[in-house]
N, CA and C atoms of all chains as a GROMACS GRO file, in nm:
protein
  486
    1UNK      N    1   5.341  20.168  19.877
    1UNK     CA    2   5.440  20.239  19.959
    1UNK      C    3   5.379  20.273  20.094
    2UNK      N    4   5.454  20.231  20.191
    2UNK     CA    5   5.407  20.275  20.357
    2UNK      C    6   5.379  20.421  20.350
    3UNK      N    7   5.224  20.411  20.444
    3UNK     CA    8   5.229  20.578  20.486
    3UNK      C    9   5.325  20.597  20.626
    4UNK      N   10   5.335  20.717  20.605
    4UNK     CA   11   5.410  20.748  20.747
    4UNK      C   12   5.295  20.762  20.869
    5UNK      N   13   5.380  20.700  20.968
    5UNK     CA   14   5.273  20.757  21.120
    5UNK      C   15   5.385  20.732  21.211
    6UNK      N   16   5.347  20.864  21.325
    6UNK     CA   17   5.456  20.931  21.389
    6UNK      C   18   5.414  20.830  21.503
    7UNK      N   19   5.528  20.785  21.622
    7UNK     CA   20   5.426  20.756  21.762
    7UNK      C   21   5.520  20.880  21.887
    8UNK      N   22   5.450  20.943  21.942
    8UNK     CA   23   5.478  21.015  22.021
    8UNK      C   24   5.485  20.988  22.191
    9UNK      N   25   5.617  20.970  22.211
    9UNK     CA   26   5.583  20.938  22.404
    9UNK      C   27   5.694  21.023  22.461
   10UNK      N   28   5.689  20.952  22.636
   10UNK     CA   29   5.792  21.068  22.708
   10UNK      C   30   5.874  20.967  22.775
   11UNK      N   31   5.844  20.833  22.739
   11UNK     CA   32   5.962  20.770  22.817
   11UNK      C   33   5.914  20.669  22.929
   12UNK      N   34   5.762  20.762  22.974
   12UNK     CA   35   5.704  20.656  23.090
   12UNK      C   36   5.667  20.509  23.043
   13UNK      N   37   5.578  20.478  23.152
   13UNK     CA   38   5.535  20.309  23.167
   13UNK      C   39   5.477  20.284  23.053
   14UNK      N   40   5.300  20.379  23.064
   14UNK     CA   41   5.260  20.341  22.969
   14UNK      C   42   5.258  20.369  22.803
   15UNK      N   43   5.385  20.458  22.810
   15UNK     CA   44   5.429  20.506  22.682
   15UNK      C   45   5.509  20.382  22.649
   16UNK      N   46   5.614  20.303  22.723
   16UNK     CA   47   5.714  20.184  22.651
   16UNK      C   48   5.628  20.059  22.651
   17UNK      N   49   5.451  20.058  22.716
   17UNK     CA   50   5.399  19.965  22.718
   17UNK      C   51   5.312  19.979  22.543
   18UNK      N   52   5.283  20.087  22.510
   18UNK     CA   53   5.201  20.084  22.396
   18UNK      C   54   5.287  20.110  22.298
   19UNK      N   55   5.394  20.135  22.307
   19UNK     CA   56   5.512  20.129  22.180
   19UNK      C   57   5.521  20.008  22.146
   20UNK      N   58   5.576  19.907  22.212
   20UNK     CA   59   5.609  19.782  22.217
   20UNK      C   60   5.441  19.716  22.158
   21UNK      N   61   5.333  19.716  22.193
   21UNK     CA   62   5.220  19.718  22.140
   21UNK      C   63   5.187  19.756  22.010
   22UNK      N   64   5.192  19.855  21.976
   22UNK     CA   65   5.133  19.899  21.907
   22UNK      C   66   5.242  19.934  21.763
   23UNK      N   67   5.318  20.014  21.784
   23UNK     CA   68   5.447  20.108  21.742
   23UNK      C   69   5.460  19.987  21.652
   24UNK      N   70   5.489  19.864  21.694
   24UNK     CA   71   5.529  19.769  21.636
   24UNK      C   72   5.452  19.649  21.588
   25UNK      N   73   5.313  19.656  21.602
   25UNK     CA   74   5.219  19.606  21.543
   25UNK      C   75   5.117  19.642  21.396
   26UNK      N   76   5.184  19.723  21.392
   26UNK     CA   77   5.153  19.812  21.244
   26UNK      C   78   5.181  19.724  21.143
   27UNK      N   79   5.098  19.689  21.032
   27UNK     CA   80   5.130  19.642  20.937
   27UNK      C   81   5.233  19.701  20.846
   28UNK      N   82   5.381  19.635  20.852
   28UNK     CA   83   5.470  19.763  20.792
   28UNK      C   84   5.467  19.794  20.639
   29UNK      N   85   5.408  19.656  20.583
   29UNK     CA   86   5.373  19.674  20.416
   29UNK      C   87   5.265  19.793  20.395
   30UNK      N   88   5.202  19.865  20.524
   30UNK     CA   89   5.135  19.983  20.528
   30UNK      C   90   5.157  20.130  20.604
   31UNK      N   91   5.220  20.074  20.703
   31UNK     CA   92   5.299  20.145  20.780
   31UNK      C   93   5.444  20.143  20.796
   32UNK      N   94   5.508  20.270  20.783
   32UNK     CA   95   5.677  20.325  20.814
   32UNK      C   96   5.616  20.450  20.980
   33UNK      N   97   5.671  20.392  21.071
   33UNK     CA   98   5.649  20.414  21.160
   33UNK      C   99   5.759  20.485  21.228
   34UNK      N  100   5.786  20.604  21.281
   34UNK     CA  101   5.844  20.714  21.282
   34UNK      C  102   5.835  20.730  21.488
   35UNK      N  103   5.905  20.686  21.584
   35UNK     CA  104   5.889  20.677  21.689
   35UNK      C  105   6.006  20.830  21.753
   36UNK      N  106   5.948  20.880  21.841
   36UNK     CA  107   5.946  21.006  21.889
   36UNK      C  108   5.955  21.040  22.067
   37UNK      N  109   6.064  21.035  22.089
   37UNK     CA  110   6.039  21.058  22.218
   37UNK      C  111   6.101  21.219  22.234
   38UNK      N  112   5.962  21.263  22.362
   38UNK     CA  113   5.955  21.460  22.330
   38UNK      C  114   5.990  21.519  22.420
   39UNK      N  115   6.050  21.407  22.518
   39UNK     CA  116   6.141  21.411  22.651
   39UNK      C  117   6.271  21.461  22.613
   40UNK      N  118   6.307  21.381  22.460
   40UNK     CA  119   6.452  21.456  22.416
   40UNK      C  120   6.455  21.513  22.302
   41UNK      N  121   6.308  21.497  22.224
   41UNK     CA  122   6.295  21.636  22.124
   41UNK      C  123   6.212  21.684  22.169
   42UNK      N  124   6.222  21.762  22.257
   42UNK     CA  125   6.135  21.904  22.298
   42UNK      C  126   6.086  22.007  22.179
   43UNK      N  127   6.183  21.976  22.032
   43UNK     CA  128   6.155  22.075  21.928
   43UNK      C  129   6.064  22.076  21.874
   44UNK      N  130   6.040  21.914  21.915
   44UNK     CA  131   5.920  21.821  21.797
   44UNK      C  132   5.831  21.865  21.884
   45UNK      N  133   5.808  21.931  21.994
   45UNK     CA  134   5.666  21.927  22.055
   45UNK      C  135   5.563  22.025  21.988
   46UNK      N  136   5.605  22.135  21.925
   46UNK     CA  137   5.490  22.184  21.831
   46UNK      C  138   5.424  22.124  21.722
   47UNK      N  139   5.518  22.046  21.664
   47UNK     CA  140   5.450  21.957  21.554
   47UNK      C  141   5.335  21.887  21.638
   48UNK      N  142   5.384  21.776  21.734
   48UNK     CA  143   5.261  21.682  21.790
   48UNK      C  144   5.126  21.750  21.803
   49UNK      N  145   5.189  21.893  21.881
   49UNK     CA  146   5.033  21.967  21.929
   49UNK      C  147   4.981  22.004  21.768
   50UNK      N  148   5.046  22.025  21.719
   50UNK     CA  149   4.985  22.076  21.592
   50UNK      C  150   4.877  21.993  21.494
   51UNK      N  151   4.912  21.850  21.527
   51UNK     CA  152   4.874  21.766  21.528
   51UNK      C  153   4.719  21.722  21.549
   52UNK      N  154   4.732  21.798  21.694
   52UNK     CA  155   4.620  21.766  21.816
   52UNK      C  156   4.648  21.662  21.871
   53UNK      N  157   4.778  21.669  21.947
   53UNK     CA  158   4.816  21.541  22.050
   53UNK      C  159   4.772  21.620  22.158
   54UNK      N  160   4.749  21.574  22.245
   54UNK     CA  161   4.711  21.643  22.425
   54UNK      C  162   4.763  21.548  22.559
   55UNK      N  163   4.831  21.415  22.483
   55UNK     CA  164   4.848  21.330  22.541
   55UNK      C  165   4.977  21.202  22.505
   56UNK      N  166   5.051  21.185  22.587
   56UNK     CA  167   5.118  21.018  22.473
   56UNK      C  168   5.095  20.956  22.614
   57UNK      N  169   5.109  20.794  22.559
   57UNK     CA  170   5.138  20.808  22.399
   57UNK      C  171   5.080  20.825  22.305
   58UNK      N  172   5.088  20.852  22.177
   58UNK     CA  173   5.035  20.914  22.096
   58UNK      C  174   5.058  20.857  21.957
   59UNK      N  175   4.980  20.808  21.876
   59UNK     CA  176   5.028  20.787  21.728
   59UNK      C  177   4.948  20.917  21.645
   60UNK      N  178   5.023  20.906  21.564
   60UNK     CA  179   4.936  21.029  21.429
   60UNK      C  180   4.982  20.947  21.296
   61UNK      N  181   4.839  20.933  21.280
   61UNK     CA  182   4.832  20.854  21.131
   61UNK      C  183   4.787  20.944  21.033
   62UNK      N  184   4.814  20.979  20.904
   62UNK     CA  185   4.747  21.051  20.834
   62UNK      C  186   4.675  21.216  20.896
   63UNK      N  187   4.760  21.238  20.968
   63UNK     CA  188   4.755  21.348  21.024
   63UNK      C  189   4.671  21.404  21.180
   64UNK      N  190   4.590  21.246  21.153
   64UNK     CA  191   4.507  21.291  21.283
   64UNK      C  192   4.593  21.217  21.407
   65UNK      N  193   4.532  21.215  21.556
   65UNK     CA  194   4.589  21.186  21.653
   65UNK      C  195   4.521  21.081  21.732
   66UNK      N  196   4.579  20.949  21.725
   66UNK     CA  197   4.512  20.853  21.814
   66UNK      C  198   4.570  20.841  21.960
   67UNK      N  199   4.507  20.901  22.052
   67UNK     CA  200   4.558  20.856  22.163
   67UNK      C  201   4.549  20.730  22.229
   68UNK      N  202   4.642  20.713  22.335
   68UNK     CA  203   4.634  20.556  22.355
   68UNK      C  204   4.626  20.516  22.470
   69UNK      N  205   4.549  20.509  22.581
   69UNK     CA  206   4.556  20.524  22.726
   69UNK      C  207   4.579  20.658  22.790
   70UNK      N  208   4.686  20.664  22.830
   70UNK     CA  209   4.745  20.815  22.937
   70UNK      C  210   4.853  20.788  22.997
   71UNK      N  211   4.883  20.830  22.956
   71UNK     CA  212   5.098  20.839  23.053
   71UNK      C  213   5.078  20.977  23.064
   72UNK      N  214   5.085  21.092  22.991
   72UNK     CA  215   5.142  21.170  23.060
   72UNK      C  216   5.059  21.331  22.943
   73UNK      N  217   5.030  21.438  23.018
   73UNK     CA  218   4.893  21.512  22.919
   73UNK      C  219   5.046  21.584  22.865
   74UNK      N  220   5.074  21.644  22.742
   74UNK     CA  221   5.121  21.745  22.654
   74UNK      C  222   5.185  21.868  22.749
   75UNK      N  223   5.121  21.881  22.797
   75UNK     CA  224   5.135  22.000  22.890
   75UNK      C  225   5.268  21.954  23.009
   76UNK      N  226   5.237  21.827  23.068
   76UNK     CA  227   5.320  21.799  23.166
   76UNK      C  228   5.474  21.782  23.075
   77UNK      N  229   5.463  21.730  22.975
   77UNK     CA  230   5.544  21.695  22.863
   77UNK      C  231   5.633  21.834  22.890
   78UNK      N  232   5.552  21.906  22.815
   78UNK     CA  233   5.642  22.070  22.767
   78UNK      C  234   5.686  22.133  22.950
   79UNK      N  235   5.622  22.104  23.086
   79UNK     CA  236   5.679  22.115  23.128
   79UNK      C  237   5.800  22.058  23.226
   80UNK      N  238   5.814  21.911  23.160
   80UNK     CA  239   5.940  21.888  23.246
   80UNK      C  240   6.051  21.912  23.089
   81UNK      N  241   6.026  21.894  23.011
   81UNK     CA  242   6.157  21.943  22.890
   81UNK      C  243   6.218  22.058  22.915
   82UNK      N  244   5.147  18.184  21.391
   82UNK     CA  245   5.029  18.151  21.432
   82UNK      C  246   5.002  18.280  21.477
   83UNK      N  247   4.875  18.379  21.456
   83UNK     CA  248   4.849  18.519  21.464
   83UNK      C  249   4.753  18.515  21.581
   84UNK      N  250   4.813  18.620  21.742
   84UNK     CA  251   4.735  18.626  21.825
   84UNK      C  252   4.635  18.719  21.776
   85UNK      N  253   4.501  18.658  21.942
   85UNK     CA  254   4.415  18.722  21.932
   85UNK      C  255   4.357  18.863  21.955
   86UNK      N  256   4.343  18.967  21.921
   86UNK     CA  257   4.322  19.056  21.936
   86UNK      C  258   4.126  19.121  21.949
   87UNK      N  259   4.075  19.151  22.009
   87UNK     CA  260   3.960  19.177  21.998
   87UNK      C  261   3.932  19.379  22.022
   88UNK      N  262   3.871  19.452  21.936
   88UNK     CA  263   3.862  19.548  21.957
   88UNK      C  264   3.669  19.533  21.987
   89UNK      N  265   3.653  19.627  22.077
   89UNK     CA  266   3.553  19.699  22.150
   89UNK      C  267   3.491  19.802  22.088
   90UNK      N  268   3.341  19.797  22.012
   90UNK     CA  269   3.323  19.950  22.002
   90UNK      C  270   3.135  19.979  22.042
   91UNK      N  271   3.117  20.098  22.030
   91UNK     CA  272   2.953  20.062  21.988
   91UNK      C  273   2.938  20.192  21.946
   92UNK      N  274   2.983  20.190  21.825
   92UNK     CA  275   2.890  20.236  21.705
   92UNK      C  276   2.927  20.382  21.652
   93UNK      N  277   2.982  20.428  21.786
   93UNK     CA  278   3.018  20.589  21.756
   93UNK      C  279   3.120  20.615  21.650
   94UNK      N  280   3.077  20.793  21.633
   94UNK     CA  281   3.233  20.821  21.482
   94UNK      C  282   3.322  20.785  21.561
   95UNK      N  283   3.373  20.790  21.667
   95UNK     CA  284   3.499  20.779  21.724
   95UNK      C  285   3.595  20.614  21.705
   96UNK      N  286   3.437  20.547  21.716
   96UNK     CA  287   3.476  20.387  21.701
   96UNK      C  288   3.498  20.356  21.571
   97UNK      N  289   3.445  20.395  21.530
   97UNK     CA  290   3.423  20.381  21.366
   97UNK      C  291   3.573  20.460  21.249
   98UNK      N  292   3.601  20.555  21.331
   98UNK     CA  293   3.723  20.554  21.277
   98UNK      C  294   3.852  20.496  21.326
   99UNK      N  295   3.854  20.458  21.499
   99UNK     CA  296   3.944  20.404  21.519
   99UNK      C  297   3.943  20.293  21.471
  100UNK      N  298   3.823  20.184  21.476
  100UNK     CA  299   3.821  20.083  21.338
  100UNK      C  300   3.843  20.064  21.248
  101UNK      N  301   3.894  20.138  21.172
  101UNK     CA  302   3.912  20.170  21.025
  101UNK      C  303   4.044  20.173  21.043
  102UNK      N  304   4.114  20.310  21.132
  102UNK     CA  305   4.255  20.308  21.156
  102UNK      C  306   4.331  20.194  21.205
  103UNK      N  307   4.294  20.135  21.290
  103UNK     CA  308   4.349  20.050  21.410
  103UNK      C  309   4.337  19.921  21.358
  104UNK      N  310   4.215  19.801  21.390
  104UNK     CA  311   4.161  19.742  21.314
  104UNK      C  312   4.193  19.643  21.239
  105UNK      N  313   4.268  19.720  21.097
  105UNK     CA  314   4.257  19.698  20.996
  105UNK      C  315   4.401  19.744  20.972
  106UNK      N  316   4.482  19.812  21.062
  106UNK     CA  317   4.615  19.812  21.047
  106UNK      C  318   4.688  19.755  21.066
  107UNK      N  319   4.642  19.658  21.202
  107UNK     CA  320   4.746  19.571  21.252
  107UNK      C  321   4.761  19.413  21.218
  108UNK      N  322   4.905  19.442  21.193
  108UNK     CA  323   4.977  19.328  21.095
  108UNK      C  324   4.896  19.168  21.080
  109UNK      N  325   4.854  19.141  21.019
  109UNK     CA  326   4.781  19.029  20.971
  109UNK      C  327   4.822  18.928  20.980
  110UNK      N  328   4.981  18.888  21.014
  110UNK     CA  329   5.060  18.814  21.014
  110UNK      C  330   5.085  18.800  21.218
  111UNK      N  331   5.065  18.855  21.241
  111UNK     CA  332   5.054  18.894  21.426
  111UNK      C  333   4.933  18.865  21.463
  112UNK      N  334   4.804  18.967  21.399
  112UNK     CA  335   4.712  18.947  21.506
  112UNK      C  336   4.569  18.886  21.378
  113UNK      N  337   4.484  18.831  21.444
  113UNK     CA  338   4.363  18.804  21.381
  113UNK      C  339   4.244  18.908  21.551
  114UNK      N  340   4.218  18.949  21.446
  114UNK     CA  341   4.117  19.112  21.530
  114UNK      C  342   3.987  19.066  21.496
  115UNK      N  343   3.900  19.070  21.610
  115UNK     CA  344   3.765  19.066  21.647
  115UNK      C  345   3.740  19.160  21.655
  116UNK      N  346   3.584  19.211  21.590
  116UNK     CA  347   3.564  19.304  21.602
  116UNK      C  348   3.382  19.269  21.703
  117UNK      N  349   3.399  19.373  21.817
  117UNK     CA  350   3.289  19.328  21.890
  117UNK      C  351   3.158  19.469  21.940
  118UNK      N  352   3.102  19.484  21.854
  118UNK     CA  353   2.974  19.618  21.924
  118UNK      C  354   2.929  19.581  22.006
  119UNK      N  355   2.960  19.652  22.099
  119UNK     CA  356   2.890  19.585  22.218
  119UNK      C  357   2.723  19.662  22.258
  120UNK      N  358   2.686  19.804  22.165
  120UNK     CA  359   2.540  19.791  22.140
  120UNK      C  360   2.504  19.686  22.124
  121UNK      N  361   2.523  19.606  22.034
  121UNK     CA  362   2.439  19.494  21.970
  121UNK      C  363   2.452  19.357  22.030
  122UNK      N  364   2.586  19.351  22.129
  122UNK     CA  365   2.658  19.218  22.206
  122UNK      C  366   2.628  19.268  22.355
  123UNK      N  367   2.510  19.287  22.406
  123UNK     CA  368   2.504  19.331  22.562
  123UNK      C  369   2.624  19.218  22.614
  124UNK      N  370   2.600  19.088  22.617
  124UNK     CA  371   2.616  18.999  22.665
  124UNK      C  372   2.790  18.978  22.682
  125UNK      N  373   2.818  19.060  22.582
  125UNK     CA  374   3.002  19.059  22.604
  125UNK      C  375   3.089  19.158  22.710
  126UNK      N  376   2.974  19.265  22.739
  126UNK     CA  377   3.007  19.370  22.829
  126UNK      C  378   3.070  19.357  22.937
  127UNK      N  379   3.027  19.242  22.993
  127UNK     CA  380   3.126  19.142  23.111
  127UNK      C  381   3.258  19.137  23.056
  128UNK      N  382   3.265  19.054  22.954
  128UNK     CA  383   3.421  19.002  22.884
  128UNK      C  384   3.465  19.121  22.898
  129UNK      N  385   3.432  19.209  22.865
  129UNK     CA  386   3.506  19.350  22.788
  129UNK      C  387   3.558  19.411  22.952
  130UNK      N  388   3.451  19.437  22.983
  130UNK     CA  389   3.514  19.517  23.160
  130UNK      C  390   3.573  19.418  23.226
  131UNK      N  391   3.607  19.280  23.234
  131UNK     CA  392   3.708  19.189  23.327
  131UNK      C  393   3.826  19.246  23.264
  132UNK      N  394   3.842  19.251  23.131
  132UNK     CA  395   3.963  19.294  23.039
  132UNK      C  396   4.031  19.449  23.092
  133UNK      N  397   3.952  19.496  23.144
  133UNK     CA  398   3.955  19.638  23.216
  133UNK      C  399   3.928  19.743  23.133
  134UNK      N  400   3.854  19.685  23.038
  134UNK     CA  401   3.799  19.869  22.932
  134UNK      C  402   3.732  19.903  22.990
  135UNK      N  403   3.742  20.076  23.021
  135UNK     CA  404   3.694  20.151  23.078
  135UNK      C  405   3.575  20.228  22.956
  136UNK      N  406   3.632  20.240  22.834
  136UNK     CA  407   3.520  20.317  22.750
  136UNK      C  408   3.591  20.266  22.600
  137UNK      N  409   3.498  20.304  22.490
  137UNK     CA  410   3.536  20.242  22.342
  137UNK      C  411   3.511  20.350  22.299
  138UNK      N  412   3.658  20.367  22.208
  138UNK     CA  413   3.659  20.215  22.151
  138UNK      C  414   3.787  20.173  22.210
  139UNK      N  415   3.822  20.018  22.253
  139UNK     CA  416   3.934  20.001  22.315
  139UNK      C  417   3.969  19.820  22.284
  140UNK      N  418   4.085  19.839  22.221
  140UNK     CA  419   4.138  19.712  22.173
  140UNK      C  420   4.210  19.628  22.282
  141UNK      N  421   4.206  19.534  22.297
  141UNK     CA  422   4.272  19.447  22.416
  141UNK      C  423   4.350  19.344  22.322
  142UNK      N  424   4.474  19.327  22.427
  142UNK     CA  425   4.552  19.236  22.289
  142UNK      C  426   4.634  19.166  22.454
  143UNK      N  427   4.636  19.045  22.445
  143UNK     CA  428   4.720  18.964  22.548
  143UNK      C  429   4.664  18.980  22.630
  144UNK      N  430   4.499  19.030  22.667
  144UNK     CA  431   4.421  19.092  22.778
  144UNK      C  432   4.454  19.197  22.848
  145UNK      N  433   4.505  19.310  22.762
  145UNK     CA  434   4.534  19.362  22.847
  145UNK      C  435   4.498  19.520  22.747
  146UNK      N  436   4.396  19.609  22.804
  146UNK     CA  437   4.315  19.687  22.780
  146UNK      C  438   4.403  19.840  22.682
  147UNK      N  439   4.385  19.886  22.574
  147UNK     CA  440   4.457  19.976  22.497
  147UNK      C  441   4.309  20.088  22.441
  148UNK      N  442   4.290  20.190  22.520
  148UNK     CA  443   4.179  20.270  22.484
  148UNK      C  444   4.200  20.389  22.425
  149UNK      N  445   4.135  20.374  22.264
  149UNK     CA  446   4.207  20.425  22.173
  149UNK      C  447   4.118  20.598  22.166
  150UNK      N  448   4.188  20.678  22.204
  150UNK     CA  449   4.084  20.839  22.197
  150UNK      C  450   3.974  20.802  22.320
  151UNK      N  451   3.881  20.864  22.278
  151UNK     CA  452   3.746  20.849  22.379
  151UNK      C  453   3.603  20.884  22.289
  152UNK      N  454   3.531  20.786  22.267
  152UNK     CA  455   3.386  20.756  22.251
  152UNK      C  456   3.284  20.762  22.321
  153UNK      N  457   3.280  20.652  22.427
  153UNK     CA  458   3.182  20.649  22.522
  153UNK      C  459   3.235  20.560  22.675
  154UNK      N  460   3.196  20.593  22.689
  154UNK     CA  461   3.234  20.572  22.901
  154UNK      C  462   3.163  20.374  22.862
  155UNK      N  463   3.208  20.280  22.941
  155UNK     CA  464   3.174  20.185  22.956
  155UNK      C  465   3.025  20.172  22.998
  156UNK      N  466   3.014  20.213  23.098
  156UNK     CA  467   2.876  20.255  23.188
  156UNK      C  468   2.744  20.306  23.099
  157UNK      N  469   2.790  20.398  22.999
  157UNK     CA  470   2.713  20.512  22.961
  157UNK      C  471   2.711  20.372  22.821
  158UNK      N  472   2.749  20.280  22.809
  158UNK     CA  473   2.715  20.169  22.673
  158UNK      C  474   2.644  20.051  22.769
  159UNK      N  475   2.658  20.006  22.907
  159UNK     CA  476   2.588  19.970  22.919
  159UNK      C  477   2.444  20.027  23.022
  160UNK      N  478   2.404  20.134  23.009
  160UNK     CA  479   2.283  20.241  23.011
  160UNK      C  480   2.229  20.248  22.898
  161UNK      N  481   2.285  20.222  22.763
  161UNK     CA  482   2.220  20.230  22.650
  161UNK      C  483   2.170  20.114  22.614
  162UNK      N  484   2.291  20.032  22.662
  162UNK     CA  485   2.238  19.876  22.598
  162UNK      C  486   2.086  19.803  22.661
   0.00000   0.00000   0.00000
């Protein structure tokens, strides 16, 4: 059964560049992949930090947080929502 | 026919788990993944920075540079190497 892993972005460049990458390069016979944009769930943004996201895009596998380049830090996130 | 993917590391926990995570996640049927230390591969350090990795561990897929968290600065692997 797929584990879950979240991917977290805001919409920018290099957030639709590593979705398309990555988001969807997951082995899905291992991965159910759960895509998140926090531009329009602002609700979900405590979970990510909770997480330890500081950044998307962002995957969280098994609870921890892989970041993936830099689009845009957490902070800038929570403040344009 | 499964592209090439090559991930970047040298040696750190950071590499070592994004290896484990990353790696070894992505779909088998898509990519065939190289795995390259570049402690031990001075000689690839070129390949790796034309690709534009800045620090590992950092997977490049279509050449084009995906730096997963932060390990070590490019520079500061080849100062060690």
């Amino acid at each position: 059964m797929p584990q879950k892993a979240t991917f977290y972005h805001a919409g920018c460049a290099v957030c639709v560049d590593a979705e398309q990458r990555f988001a969807h390069a997951l082995d899905p016979a291992d991965y159910a992949v759960e895509i998140v944009h926090l531009g329009e769930r602002p609700d979900r943004i405590a979970e990510a930090e909770a997480a330890g996201v500081q950044s998307v895009p962002a995957l969280v596998m098994e609870g921890r947080p892989y970041h993936i380049n830099f689009g845009a830090s957490l902070a800038d996130v929570k403040g344009a929502a």
